[in-house]
N, C-alpha and C positions, 0 to 999 in steps of 0.2 A: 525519304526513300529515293534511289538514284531514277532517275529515267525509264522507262520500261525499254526493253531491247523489243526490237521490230521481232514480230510474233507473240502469242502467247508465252507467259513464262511457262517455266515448268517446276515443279514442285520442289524441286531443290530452288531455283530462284525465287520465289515466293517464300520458302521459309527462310534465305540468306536476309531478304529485307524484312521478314517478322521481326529475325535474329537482333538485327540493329535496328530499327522503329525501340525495341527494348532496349537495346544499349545507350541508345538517345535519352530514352527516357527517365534512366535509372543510373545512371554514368557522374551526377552530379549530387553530393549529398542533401540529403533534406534541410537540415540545418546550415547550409548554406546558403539557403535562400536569404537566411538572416542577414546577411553582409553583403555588403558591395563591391568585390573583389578588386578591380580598378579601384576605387576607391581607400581600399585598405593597404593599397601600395605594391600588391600583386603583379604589376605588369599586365592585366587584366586575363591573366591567366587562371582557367579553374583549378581547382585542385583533386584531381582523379579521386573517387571514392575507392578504389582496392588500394590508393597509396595512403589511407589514411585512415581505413577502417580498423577500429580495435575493434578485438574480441570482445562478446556479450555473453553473460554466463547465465546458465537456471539453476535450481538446485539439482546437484545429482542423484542420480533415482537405482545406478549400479548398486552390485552386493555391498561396498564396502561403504555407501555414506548412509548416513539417516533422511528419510523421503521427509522426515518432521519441518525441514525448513522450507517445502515448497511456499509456504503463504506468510512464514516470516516477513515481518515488514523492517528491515536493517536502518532505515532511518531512526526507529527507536531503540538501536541497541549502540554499543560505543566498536569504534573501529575494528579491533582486537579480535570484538565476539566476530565481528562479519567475516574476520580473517580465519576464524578456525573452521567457520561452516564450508564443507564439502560443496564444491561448486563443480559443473560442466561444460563446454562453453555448448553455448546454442546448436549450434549446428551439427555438433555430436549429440547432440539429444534429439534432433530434427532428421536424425539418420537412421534411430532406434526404430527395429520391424514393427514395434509395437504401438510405434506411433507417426505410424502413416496416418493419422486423424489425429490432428494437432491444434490446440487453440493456445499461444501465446501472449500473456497477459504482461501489460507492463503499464508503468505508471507514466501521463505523459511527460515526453519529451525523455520516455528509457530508452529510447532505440529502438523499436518496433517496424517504425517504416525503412528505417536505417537497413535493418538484419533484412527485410525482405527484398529493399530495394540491391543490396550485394548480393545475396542469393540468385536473385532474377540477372544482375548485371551478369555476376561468374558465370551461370551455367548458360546465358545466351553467345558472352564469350567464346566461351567451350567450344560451344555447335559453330562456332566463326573460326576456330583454327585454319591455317589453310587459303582463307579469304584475303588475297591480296588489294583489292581496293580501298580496304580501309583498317589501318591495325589495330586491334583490338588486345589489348594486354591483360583483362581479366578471364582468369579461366577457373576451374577448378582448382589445378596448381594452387592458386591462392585459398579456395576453398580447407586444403587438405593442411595448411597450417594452425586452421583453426577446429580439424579431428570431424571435418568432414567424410563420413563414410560412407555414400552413394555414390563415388567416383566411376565405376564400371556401370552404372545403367544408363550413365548422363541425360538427367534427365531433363525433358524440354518443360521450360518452364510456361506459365500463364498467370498473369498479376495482374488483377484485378480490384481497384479502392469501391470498399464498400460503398461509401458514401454516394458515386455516382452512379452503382446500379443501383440504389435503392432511391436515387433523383428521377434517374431517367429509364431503367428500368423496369421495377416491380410495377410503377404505376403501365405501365403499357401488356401487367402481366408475364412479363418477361421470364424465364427459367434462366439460372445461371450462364449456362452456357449460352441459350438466344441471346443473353446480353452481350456475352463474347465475341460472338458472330456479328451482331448488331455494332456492336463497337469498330470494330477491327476493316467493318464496311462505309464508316464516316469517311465526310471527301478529308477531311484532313489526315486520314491514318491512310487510305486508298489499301486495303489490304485485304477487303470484302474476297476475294479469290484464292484466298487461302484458308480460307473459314471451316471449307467441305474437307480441305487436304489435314489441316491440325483436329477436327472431331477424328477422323478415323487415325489420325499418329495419336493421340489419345487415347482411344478405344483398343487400338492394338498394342502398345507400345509401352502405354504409360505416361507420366510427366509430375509433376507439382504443380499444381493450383494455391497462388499465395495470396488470400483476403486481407487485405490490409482495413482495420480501423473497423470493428464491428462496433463501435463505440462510438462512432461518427455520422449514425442513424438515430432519427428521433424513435423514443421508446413505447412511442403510442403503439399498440397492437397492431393497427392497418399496416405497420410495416416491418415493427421489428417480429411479429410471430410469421409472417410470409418469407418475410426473409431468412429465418431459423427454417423452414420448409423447406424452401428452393434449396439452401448449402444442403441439408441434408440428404435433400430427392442428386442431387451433382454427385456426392462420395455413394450413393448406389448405385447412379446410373454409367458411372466411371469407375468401377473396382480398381483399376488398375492406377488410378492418378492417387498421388499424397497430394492433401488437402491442408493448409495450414491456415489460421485464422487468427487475426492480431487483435485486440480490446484492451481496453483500460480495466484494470481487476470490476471498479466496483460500476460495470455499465455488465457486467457478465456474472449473471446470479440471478440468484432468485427469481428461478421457473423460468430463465432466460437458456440456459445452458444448452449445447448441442449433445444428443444424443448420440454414444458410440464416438465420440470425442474424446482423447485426452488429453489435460491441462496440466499448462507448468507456467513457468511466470519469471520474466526478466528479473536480474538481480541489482542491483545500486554497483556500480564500479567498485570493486577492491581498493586498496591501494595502489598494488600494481599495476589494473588496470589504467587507474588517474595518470602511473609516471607513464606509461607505456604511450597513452593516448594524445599528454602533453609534447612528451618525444617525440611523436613520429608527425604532430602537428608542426612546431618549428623546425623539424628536419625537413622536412616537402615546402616550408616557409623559405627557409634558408638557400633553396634552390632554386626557388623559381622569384624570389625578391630581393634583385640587387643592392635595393638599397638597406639590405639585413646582412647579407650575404651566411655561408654555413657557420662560421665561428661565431660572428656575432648569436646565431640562429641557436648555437649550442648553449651559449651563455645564457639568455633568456631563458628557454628550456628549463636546465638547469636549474637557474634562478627562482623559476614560476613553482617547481617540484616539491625544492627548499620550503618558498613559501605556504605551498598546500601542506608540507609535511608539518609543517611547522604553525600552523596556527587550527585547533580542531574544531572551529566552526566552518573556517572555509573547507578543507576537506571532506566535512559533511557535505555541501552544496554539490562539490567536484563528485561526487560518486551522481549525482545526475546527469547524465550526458548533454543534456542540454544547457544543463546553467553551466557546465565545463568548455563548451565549445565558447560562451559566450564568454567566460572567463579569459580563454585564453588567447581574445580579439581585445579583449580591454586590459591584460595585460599587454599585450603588444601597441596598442594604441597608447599606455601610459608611460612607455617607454622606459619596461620593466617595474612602474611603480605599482604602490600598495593595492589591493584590491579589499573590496568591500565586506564585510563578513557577515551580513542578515544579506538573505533573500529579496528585500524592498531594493535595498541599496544596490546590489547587482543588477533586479530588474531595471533600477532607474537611469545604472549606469548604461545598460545596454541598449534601452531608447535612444541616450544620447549620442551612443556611439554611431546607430545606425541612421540617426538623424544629423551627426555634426560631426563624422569623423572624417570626412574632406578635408575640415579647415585642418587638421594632422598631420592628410597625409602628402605624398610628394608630386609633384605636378609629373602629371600622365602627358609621354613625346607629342608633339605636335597638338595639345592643348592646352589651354589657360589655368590656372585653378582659381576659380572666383567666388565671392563670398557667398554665405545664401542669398540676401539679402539681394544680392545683386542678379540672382537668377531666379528666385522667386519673390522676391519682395516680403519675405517672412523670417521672422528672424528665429531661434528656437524654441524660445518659449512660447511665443505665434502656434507656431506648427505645432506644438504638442498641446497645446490647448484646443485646439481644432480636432486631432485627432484623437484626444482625449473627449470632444463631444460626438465625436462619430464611432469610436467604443462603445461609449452608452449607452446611443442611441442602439446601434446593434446588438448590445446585450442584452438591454431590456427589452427589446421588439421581436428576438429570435424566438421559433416556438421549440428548439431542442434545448439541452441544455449540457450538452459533453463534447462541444463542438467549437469550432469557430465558426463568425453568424457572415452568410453571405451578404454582402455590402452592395446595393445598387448602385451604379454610377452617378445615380442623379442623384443621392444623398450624399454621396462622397464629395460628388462636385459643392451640392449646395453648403455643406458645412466648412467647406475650404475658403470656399468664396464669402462668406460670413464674417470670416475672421481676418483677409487680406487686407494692404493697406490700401488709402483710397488714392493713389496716384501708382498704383501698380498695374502695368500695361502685360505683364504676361499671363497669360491665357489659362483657366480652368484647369485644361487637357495636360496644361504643361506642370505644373502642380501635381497635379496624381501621375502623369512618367516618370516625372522626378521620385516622389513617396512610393511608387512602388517598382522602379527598374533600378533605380539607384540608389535608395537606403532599403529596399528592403522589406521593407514593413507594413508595407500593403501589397498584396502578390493580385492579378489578375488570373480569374480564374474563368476566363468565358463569359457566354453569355447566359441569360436567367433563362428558365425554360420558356418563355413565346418569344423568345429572340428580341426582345425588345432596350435592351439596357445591359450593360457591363457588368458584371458581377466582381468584387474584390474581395480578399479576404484578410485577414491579419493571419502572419505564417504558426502560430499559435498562438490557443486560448489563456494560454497566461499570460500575453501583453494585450490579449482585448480585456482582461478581466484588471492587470494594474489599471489598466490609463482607467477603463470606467471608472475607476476607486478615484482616481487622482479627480475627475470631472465631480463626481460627486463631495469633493470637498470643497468643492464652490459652490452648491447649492444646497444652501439653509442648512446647514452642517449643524449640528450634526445629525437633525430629525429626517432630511431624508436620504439619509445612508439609512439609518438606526430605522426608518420604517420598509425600506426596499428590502432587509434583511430578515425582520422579524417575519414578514407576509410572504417570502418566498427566499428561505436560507440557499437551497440549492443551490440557486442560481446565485446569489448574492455572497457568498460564503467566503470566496478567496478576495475577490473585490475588496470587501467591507477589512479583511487579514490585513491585505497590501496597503489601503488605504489608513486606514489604522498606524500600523507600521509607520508610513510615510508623514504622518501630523505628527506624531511622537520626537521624529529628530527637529524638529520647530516648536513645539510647544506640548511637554509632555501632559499636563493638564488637558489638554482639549482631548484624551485619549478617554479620559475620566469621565468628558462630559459624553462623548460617545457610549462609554460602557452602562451610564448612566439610562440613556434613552432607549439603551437596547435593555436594558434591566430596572424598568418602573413597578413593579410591583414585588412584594415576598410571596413567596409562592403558596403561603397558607393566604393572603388575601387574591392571590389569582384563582384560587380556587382547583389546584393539582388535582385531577382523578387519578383514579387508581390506576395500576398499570393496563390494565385490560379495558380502557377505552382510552388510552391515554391520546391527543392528538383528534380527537371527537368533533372537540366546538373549533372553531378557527379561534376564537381570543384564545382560549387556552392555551393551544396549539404555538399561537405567536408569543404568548409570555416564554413560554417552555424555550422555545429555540431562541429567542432573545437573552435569555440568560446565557443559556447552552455557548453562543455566538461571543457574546459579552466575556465570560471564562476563555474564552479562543484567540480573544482580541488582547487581552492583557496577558499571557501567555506568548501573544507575536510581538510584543511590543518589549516584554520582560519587566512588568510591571506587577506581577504577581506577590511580593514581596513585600511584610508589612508598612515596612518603610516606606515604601512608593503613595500609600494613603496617608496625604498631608495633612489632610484638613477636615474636618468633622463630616464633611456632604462625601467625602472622598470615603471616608473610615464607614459610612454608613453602608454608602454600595460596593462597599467590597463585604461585610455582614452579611447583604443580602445574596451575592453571588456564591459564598459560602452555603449558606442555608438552599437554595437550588442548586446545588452540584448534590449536596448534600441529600437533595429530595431524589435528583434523578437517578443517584444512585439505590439508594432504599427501594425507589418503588418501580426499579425497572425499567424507569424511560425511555425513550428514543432508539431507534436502531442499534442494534451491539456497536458496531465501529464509530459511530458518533457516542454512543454510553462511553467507551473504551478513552473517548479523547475528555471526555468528562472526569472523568476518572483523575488522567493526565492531570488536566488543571486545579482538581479537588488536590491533588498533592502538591502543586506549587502553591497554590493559594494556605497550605497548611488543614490536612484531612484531618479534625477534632472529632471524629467517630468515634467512640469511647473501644478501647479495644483494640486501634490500628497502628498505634504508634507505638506506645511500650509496650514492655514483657507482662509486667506487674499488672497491667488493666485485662490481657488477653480474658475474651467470653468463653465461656469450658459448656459446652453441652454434657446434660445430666444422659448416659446412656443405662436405662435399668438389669439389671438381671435376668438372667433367662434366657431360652431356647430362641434362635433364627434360624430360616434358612441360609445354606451355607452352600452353594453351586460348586460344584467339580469342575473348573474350567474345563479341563481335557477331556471328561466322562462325564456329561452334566446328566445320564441316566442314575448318574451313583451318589445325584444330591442329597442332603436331608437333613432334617431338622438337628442342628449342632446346642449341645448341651453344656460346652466347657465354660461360656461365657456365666458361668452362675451368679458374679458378682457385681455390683452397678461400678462402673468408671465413667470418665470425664473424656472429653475428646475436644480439641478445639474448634469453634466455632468455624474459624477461615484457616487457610495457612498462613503458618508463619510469614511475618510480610518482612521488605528490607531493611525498614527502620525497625525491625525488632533486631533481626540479626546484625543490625548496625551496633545496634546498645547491646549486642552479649560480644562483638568483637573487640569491642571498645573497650567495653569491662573487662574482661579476660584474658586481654592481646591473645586472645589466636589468631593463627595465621590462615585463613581459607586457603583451599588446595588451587583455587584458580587466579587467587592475588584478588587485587579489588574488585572484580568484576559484579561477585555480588554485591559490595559496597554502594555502585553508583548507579543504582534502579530507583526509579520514585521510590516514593518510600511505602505508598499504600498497595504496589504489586509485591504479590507472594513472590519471597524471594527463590531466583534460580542460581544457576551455576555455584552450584554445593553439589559434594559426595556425599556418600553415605557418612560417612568420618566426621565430615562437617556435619551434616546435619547430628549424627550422634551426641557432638563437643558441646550444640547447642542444649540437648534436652537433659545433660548431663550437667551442666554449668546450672541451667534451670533449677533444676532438682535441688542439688544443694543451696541455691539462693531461695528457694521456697520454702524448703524443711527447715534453714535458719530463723524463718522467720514464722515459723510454726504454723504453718498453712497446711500441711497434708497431712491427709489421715495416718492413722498406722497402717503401715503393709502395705503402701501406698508411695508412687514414684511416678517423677517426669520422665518420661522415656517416648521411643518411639511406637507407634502400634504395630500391633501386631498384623498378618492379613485378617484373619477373623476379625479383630476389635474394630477394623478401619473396614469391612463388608458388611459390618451389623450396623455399624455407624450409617452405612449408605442406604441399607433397607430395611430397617428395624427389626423389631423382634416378632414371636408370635401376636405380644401385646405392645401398646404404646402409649405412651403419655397422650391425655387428652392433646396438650398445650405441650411446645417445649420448655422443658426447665434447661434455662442460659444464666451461667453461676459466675461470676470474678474468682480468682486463687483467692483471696482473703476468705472465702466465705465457704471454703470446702469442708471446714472440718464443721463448722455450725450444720453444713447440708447434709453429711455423710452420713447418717442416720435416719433422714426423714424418707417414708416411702412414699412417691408419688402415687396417687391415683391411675390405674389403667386401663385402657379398653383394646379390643382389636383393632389389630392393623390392617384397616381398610380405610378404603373412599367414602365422600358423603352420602352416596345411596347404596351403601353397606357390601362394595365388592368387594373381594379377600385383596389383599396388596401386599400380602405377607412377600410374598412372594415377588415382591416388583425387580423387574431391570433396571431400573435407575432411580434415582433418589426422591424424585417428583411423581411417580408412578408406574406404569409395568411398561407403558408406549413412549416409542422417542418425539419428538416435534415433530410434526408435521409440517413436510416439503412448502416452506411460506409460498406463495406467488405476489407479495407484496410488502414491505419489513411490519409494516403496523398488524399483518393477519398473525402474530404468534407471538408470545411474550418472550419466547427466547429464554429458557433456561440454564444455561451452558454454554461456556465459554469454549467451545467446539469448532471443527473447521465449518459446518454449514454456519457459526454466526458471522464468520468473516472478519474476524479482526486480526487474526495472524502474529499474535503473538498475549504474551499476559497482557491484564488489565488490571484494574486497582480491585481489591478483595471486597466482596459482598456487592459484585453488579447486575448478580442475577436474583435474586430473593426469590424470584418463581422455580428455582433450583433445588430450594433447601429442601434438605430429609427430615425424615419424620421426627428427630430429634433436634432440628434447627441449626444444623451443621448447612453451609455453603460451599459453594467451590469443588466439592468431589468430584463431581462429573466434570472434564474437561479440567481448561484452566494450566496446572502443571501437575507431572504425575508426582506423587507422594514416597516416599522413600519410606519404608517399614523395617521390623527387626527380624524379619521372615526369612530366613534363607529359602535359596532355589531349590529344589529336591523333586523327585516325582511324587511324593504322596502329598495329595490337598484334600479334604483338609488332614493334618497333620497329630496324631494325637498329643494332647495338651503334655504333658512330663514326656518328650521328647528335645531332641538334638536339631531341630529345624527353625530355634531363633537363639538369638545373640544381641550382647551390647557391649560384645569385647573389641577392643582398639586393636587387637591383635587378628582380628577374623581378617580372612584372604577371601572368602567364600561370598558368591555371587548373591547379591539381598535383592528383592523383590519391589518394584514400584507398582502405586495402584492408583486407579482413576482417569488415567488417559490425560490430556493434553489439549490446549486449544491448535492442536495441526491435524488429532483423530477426529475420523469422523462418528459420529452420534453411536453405532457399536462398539466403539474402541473406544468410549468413556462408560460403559454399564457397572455397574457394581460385580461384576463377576470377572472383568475385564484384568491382568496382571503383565506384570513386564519383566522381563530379566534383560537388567540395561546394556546396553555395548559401549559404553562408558562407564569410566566413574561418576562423568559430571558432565552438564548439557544445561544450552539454554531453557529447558524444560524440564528440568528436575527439582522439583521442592521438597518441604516437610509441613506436615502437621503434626502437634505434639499430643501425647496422650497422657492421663493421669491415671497408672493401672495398677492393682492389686494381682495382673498375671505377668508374675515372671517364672518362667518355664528352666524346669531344672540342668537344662544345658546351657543357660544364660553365663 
């Protein structure tokens, strides 16, 4: 702040130096703390965050997109699908009346602090127009490029990082705002005088409040439910302020979420976005680095664009803004050479850049350029072995664990000092100025709370979590990676990926012996419980997530492949990691988005579930005879008891998965409507992006290859269900099979005649269920406050995994006929057309299996983006597509075809 002018300010002065204390503070991107700008050849010039900010998208929530993609996770989809999905950039969604109460989810290093620190810079800007001492060139203007629509109230912003109210704050009791106050009143901000003037421009006026990092607080109760408090008591006691709040998806859930909040969630970089961000990075490069200058600057650009476009691993990485930014310093450092294409290898490249890109670059006017060696007496493998034991030590001593762990200066210094050589005369102090003014990668973050020691950080948790990986492959490898993982995965889980990763391009073998120590036992001699105490004993617990980890490790390495098991000890424990993927699927295991990654690897590894991969194995659920209830969605007074079902049919067990409709496109050369998109899904997710047409070609080709081969009864065909056949499927009849009868095609015509035995459809202490909402019973899940309090039936938005998963991961799902998947998961595609009357009588014009129908058909079961009402058995959809990443089939074996077919 400038000088105080003799006398009191007055309220306009006090808010010009708020104005800029914020522009100060936010004026330099986050992600550039990662580099040393002097260093990288810059002319030790920054580079303006409004000249270099891309646009950040959410999913769009307007009439015209589907809200379905909010919780998509686009890394598990291929580039094409991310390009069709309907996107908005951020700060048009941040503009919407209806979401003046906003929580911003993104994955780290999405841009989160990035979008708030440009927001905060722009609109402090704004309120600077006019201020001739010091010019300020972000404003709204820049805002308004990116469909910012708050421009006329300009509002006064307040940014606040969670992390240090809930340091220095909550503990003293603090209310959001006393923290603000309190803050704003430190001798270093000197701004205590404005405190009384901004509560009442607040109170009257208005503004934004942007919480950056609610993910950046330990989740023990004492802080994260007080903290949920205070944000919430701030948006009552400020009606008039927007409130925005930034987290990592999975630190925001379960019984964490803010009430009277609405959520949306950063996207992965488009394409466009990647050329966009690369461009205007070497454009601002090329200006202000003579020794690039602009052509050169375009060339590179260009060059780097080519190469993202052009190889589609690295392109995956580039949709993170982080490992893009760091991209596009180590393509500039390699002097337009190749870059890395796994994740390890860019991490490893970017240590070195930020630890050795000196010796690169061009000697900075009036000083020397000298080796390390010569100014710290360390050379780089020195130095990253050092700070590879001061990760560690940090990661394993922090008590959060979604963070980066504060570093005391006295452990910083003593692990530095540890590793120096012994005739080196430069000083401790001068070692950690160096590691964190000059590479980078240790920032100084103040001091600890009793003022007694310096506190440092690593600029993010994913270069404290490699290097721990890399220190850990020095001691006793691989028992104690393999047991810091098994006894607390959380914390050890990327660590143990990167590290993994990292032994693999040196000695692929030693990846095995790893996989090995994380997976000692088969899970019939570990002793698996059931799902509903699964995670009970701590051994248990640590076999389970050893395996789980172990499937994660040879998945990051791409050693999932039978080939990759050389040797008999190799062949054994890939058997057993098979049979536990294999368990955690059956019996429910582990949290949905750790099931979900399970899943994943069960299909690189090769999913042998009997039923998952061919056509010819598919499980058919016996559905009997007789009366169900049958709901009116639109007039559920005019439900009741539906009588047309008279005949028993067959229903498949899951949906059709990819590798089924891989072998019917294979067989048949058709062409899907959406090209290979469904071709390239694991193979054990029900497959999506199929029409209705597609899905039809399937149960139609079916049909024929099974009647060839004399498998179906008379009167009897592979076709789609009907809404009825696929609503009695989910809630059964009056009566029900003790036990489900689950048949193979071969074995229909032997069954089609046997009556099952039946009872009522109820519960085990005899309540009526006839009548259930959903397939598991009449109640949805109840609201978890912890993953292990609920077995999680459905692949739903409350399970959190944001897109499909490998089929049969919920068993505590299945209906009373032993059907999976319905609820949630993808919706189903039927031969039902749209009409107003439901139910429809049976020898009507309201289904079809003609290639010629134009006529709008009906999806049923909901989706894993609906929430637990929008998968019930009564639940239907008339699609706004033909075809969507959440569109499947299940197939049906029915004796009703309706005489308008």
């Amino acid at each position: 702040p400038p000088t105080p002018e003799l006398g009191a300010p007055t309220p306009a002065e006090w808010e010009r130096r708020y104005l800029r204390h914020l522009v100060h503070q936010c004026g330099y991107p986050p992600s550039m703390a990662l580099v040393d700008i002097k260093e990288a050849g810059m002319g030790g010039q920054k580079l303006a965050l409004e000249r270099i900010f891309t646009s950040l998208d959410v999913p769009a929530t307007d009439g015209r997109a589907d809200p379905s993609h909010t919780a998509l996770h686009y890394d598990q989809l291929d580039p094409a699908q991310s390009e069709k999905l309907q996107r908005e950039p951020a700060l048009k969604a941040l503009s919407r009346p209806e979401n003046n109460r906003l929580v911003i989810l993104g994955a780290p290093g999405s841009g989160k602090s990035t979008l708030v620190n440009y927001l905060t810079l722009c609109l402090a800007g704004d309120r600077l127009v006019g201020d001739h001492n010091e010019p300020f060139s972000a404003t709204q203007d820049d805002l308004h490029q990116h469909q910012w629509g708050l421009s006329a109230q300009r509002l006064r912003p307040v940014r606040v990082v969670l992390r240090e109210y809930a340091a220095r704050g909550l503990p003293k009791r603090q209310s959001v705002w006393e923290y603000v106050a309190a803050d704003l009143g430190r001798e270093a901000v000197a701004l205590g005088g404005y405190a009384p003037i901004l509560q009442q421009q607040l109170q009257n006026e208005g503004g934004i409040l942007l919480l950056d990092g609610l993910d950046e607080v330990d989740k023990a109760a004492t802080i994260r439910k007080p903290l949920k408090r205070h944000i919430e008591q701030f948006a009552r006691d400020f009606p008039r302020v927007r409130v925005v709040v930034t987290s990592r998806p999975y630190a925001y859930g379960s019984g964490w979420e803010l009430n009277g909040f609405q959520v949306t969630r950063l996207l992965p970089f488009s394409d466009d976005q990647i050329k966009a961000f690369i461009t205007q990075w070497y454009t601002v490069m090329g200006q202000q680095d003579g020794t690039l200058g602009p052509d050169k600057a375009k060339s590179y650009g260009e060059g780097l664009v080519r190469q993202v476009e052009n190889n589609r691993n690295l392109r995956e990485l580039a949709r993170h803004p982080l490992l893009l930014t760091m991209m596009v310093y180590i393509h500039r450092g390699r002097e337009g050479g190749a870059l890395p294409q796994r994740r390890e290898e860019l991490y490893e490249l970017s240590v070195v850049l930020l630890l050795d890109l000196w010796r690169r670059s061009k000697t900075i006017p009036g000083q020397e350029t000298q080796t390390l060696a010569e100014v710290l007496g360390l050379d780089t493998p020195q130095l990253l072995d050092a700070l590879a034991e001061v990760a560690f030590v940090a990661h394993r001593d922090q008590p959060e664990q979604e963070q980066t762990a504060d570093i005391p200066g006295e452990v910083l210094a003593g692990k530095l000092h540890k590793h120096k050589g012994k005739d080196v005369r430069v000083s401790t102090e001068d070692i950690i100025e160096y590691v964190r003014d000059r590479a980078g990668l240790l920032e100084s973050h103040g001091r600890n709370a009793d003022n007694t020691d310096d506190v440092y950080r690593f600029p993010h948790r994913t270069f404290q979590e490699y290097l721990a990986g890399l220190h850990l492959l020095k001691q006793r490898f691989p028992y104690d990676l393999a047991q810091f993982a098994r006894e607390d995965p959380t914390r050890w889980r990327e660590s143990l990926l990167l590290a993994a990763a990292s032994t693999r391009k040196k000695l692929p073998a030693s990846v095995w012996l790893l996989v090995a120590a994380l997976c000692q036992q088969d899970p019939g001699s570990a002793g698996v419980p059931p799902a509903d105490v699964a995670g009970e004993t701590p051994p248990l617990q640590q076999a389970l997530w050893g395996a789980f980890l172990a499937g994660q490790a040879l998945l990051e390495t791409e050693l999932t492949d039978p080939a990759a098991a050389q040797i008999d000890s190799e062949q054994q424990t890939r058997q057993r990691l098979l049979a536990w993927h294999k368990t955690i699927l059956s019996n429910g295991l582990l949290p949905p988005p750790d099931r979900a990654l399970a899943g994943q690897a069960l299909a690189a590894l090769g999913d042998d579930r009997p039923g998952i991969l061919r056509c010819d194995d598919m499980p058919l659920c016996a559905v009997p005879g007789g009366p169900f209830w049958l709901e009116n969605w639109d007039r559920r007074s005019q439900s009741d008891w539906y009588d047309g079902l008279d005949k028993p049919y067959w229903i498949g067990q899951y949906p059709v998965t990819a590798a089924q409709f891989r072998e019917f496109v294979q067989d048949s050369g058709h062409r899907p409507a959406y090209g290979a998109r469904p071709l390239r899904l694991p193979d054990n997710w029900p497959v999506v992006y199929i029409n209705w047409y597609d899905a039809l070609a399937f149960t139609e080709w079916l049909n024929a290859r099974w009647r060839a081969r004399g498998w179906l009864p008379e009167g009897y065909r592979v076709t789609l269900p009907s809404e009825a056949e696929w609503e009695k499927a989910a809630r059964g009849g009056r009566e029900i099979p003790p036990t489900p009868q689950i048949v193979t095609p071969n074995r229909l015509l032997s069954l089609s005649k046997q009556a099952a035995p039946m009872q009522p459809n109820q519960d085990h202490v005899g309540r009526d269920l006839s009548r259930r909402q959903y397939p598991w019973g009449d109640e949805p899940e109840q609201e978890p406050v912890t993953p292990q309090e609920t077995l999680y039936r459905a692949n739903n938005k409350e399970a959190g995994i944001g897109r499909p998963c490998a089929v049969g991961s919920f068993p505590a799902g299945a209906s009373p006929y032993g059907c999976q998947d319905l609820s949630g998961q993808v919706w189903e595609w039927t031969r039902s057309k749209y009409g107003d009357k439901y139910p429809y009588p049976p020898q009507s014009n309201y289904e079809t299996i003609s290639v010629r129908n134009q006529e709008n058909m009906i999806l049923r079961g909901g989706s894993y983006f609906n929430n637990q009402n929008g998968c019930s058995a009564r639940i239907r959809r008339v699609p706004r597509d033909l075809f969507d990443v959440n569109y499947g089939v299940r197939l049906v074996v029915s004796p009703f075809l309706t005489a308008g077919l």
